[in-house]
C-alpha positions in Angstrom: 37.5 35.0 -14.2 38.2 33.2 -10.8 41.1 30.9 -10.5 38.9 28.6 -8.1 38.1 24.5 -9.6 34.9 23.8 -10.3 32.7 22.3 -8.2 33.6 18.2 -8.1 29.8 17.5 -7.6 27.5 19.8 -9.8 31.0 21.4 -12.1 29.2 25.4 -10.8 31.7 27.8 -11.6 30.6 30.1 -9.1 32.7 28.1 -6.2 34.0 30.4 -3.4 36.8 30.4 -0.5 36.3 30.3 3.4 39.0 30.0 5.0 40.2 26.4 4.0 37.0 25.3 2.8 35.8 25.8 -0.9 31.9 26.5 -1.1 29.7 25.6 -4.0 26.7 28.3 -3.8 24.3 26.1 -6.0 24.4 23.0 -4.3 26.2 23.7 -0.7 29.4 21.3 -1.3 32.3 21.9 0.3 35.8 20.8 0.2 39.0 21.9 1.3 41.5 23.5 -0.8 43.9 20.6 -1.0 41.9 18.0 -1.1 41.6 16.4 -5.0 39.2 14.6 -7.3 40.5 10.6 -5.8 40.0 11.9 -2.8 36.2 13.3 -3.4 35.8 9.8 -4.7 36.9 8.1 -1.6 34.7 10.1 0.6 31.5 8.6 -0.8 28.3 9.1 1.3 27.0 5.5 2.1 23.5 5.3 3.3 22.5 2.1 5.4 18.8 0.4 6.0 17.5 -0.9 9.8 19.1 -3.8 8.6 22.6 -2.8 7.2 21.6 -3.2 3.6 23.1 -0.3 1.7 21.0 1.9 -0.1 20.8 3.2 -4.0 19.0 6.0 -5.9 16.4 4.1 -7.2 15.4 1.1 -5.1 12.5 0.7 -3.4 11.9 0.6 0.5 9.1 -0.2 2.8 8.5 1.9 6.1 8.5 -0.9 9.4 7.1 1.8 11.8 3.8 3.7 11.9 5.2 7.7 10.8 3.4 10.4 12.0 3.4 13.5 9.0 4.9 16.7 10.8 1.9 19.3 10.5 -0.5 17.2 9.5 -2.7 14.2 11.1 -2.2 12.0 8.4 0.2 8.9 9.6 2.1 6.9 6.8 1.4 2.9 8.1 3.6 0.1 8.7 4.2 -1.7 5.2 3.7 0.9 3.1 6.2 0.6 0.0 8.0 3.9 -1.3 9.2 2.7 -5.2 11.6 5.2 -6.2 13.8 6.8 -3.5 17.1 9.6 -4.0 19.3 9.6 -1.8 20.3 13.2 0.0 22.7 14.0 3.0 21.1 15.2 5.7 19.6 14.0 9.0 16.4 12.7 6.8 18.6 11.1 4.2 15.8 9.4 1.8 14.1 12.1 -0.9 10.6 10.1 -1.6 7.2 10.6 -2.4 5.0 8.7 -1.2 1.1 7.5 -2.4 -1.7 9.7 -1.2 0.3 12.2 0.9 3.3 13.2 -1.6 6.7 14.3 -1.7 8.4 13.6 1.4 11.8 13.2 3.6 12.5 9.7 5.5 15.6 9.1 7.9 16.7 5.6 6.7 16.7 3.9 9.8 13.2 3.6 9.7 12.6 1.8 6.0 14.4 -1.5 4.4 15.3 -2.5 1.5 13.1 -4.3 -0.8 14.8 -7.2 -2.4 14.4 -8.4 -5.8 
């Protein structure tokens, strides 16, 4: 068996070395060799609203510009409320879907927070 840790985000087995960097195969973290668990912890990806508000898997955003759908002509409007979001990394950080046109991929500078 390989000597390599565990993934610190999914726990795969199946990590592997590039150079410094350690690679998780399943779900594309890396990490350098000498970095450790407090230090995975302190690196925590923050994701941020148009207005500053931080987001959470979970909470639910309006859009506050008209979207146009890439390949389609369908547009998603000003207003319209997505109720359950996950959070990704990534240029299009917000893992949604969305009423009447489905699963989709918003960049977070173009929703806010809905406040309870």
């Amino acid at each position: 068996m390989s000597d390599l840790p565990q993934c610190p985000k999914c726990d795969s087995a199946y990590t592997y070395e590039d150079g410094e960097l350690l690679i998780c195969p399943e779900c594309a973290h890396e990490w350098s060799k000498n970095s450790n668990k407090n230090d995975e912890q302190a690196e925590q990806y923050i994701v941020r609203d148009s207005n500053g508000n931080v987001l959470a898997d979970g909470d639910m955003i309006t859009v506050i510009k008209d979207l146009k759908v890439k390949g389609s002509s369908s547009v998603i409007k000003v207003g319209t409320k997505v109720k359950i979001i996950r959070l990704v990394e990534g240029d299009h950080d917000i893992d949604c879907k969305i009423e009447g046109i489905g699963p989709m991929q918003l960049k977070s500078e173009f929703v806010k927070k809905i406040m309870n």
